[in-house]
Every structure is written in structure tokens, then in C-alpha cells.
N, C-alpha and C positions, 0 to 999 in steps of 0.2 A: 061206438068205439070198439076197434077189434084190437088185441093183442097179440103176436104169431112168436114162434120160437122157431129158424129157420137152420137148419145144416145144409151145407154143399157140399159136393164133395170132386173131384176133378181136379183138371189143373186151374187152381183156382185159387193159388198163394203164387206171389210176384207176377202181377198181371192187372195190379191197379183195381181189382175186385174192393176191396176195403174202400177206399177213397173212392171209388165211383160210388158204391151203395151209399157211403156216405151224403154226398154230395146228391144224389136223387132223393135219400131220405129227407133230408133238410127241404128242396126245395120241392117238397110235397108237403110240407106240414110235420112232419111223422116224430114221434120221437122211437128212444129205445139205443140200442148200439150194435156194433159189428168185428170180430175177430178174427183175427186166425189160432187156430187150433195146433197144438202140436202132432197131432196125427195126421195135415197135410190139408184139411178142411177150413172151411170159412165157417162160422158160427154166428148169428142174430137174433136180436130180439126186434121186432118191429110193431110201434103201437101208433094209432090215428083211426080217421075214419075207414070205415070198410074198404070205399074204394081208393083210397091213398093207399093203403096197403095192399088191394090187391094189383092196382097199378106196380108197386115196388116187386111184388113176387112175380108177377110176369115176366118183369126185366131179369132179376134173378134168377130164373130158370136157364136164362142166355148169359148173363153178366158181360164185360165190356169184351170188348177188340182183345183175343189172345186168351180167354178164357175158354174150359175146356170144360163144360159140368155135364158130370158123369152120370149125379145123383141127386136130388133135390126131395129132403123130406121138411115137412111142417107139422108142429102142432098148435094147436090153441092154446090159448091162456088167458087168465081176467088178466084183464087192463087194469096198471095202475095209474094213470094217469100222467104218464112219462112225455113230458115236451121238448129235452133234451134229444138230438143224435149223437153219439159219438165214437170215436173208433178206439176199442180197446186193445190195449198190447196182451 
């Protein structure tokens, strides 16, 4: 089980970013959630197995059609156990 904490940063608010992570998190298994930030960024947490999650952050590093990512940093974290995805305001 791996847990990631993920920032983006680019043009990567209004561009369906949230709802796509969401939507590949889900149908990976994953739990954890996804925001946007007021300083212009996308914000995650993503928890599953290793490769479910580094599945997810590959995509993230491109994100969908019209996304523009500048920057892509991660850290680790313990897993709690989170089965839930969902998209935070």
C-alpha cells in the first residue's frame, strides 16, 4: 500500500483536471481525493497499491487534453487506509 501527496502546478484549473484524476483514480482502485488550490494549482492525495498509484502519477505528470503542467512535485505518506476518491472544493 503506498500513499502520495501530489501538487501540480500549470495550467491545470478549468481543464477537467479534477474530474479526470478523479475518474482514473476510481477506476484504478485508489482511494484519497483531488483539489484545486487557490493559488492556481491542483492538489492530491492518492492511496492503493504501488502500482495503481504510480499508474495515476504518470498520467498526472500530462493530465487531460488542455492541461499545461509546469511542475509536478510528490511526497510520501503512511497510508491510511482510504477506499474512498473524491473531488474536494
Amino acid at each position: 500500500m503506498r500513499r502520495v501527496h501530489v501538487i501540480v502546478t500549470g495550467t491545470v484549473q478549468g481543464v477537467g483536471y479534477r474530474w479526470s484524476t478523479r475518474l482514473r483514480a476510481e477506476g484504478l482502485g485508489l482511494g484519497g481525493w483531488v483539489r484545486n488550490r487557490g493559488d492556481g494549482a491542483v492538489e492530491a492525495e492518492l492511496e492503493g497499491p504501488e502500482d495503481a498509484v504510480e499508474q495515476l502519477l504518470d498520467w498526472m505528470a500530462d493530465g487531460p487534453p488542455g492541461a499545461r503542467v509546469r511542475d509536478f512535485r510528490t511526497a510520501e505518506l503512511d497510508p491510511t487506509g482510504a477506499k474512498h476518491f473524491e473531488v474536494r472544493a
